[in-house]
C-alpha positions, -999 to +999 in steps of 0.1 A: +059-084+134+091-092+117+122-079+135+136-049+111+102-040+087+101-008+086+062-013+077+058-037+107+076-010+134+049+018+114+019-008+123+038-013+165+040+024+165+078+028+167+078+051+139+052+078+132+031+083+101+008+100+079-026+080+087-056+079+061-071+046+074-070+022+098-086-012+110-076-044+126-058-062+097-050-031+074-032+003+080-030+030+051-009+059+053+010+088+028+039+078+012+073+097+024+085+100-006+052+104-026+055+099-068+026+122-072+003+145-057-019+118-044+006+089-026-008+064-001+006+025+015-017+006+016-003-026+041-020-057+061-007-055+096+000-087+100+038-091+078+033-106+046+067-104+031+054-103-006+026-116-032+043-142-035+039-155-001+003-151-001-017-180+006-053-192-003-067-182+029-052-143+023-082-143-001-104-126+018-077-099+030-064-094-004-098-084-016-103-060+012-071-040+002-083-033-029-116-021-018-102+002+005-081+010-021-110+017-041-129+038-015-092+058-009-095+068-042-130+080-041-121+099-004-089+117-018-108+126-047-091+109-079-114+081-080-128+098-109-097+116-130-078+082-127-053+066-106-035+035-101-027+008-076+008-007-080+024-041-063+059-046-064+072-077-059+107-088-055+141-069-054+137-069-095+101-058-098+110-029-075+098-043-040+120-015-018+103-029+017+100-066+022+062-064+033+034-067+005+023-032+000+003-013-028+009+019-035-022+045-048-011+072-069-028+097-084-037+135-085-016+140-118-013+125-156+006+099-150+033+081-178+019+055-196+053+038-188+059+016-163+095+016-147 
């Protein structure tokens, strides 16, 4: 856990959430703040501060995010209308929490714009 991640206290507990799934490496939840009707985190437990601290032997982990990811979709029921799954990465790619997240979004036509 790294001291301040306000993803890292949601995995500890400190602060309470919207849960969709849960394992031992990954917690998804609904965003706050959600950009459409559909809005979910998708986080590994363990802090990863962003993709670009991800490491060779993440493989595995990152390919399991986006299968759950996949199944998320099918579950909230916009696997087949469309969604998508968003990284941020940095302060200038619009990372807003320092721990690799993605974010699925869907329920809604969504802009063809990004940013």
């Amino acid at each position: 856990m790294a001291e301040g991640c306000l993803f890292c206290r949601i995995v500890a507990g400190e602060i309470s959430s919207d849960i969709v799934y849960q394992d031992k490496e990954i917690l998804a939840f609904r965003d706050i703040s959600p950009q459409a009707p559909k809005h979910v985190i998708i986080i590994p437990k363990t802090h990863i501060a962003s993709l670009t601290e991800l490491t060779e032997q993440q493989r595995g982990l990152i390919g399991r995010l986006i299968i759950l990811a996949r199944n998320l979709a099918e579950k909230e029921g916009i696997a087949e209308s469309g969604y998508r799954l968003a990284i941020n990465c940095g302060p200038e790619g619009g990372q807003v929490v320092p721990h690799l997240h993605f974010h699925l979004i869907g329920g809604r036509k969504l802009s063809d714009q990004l940013g």
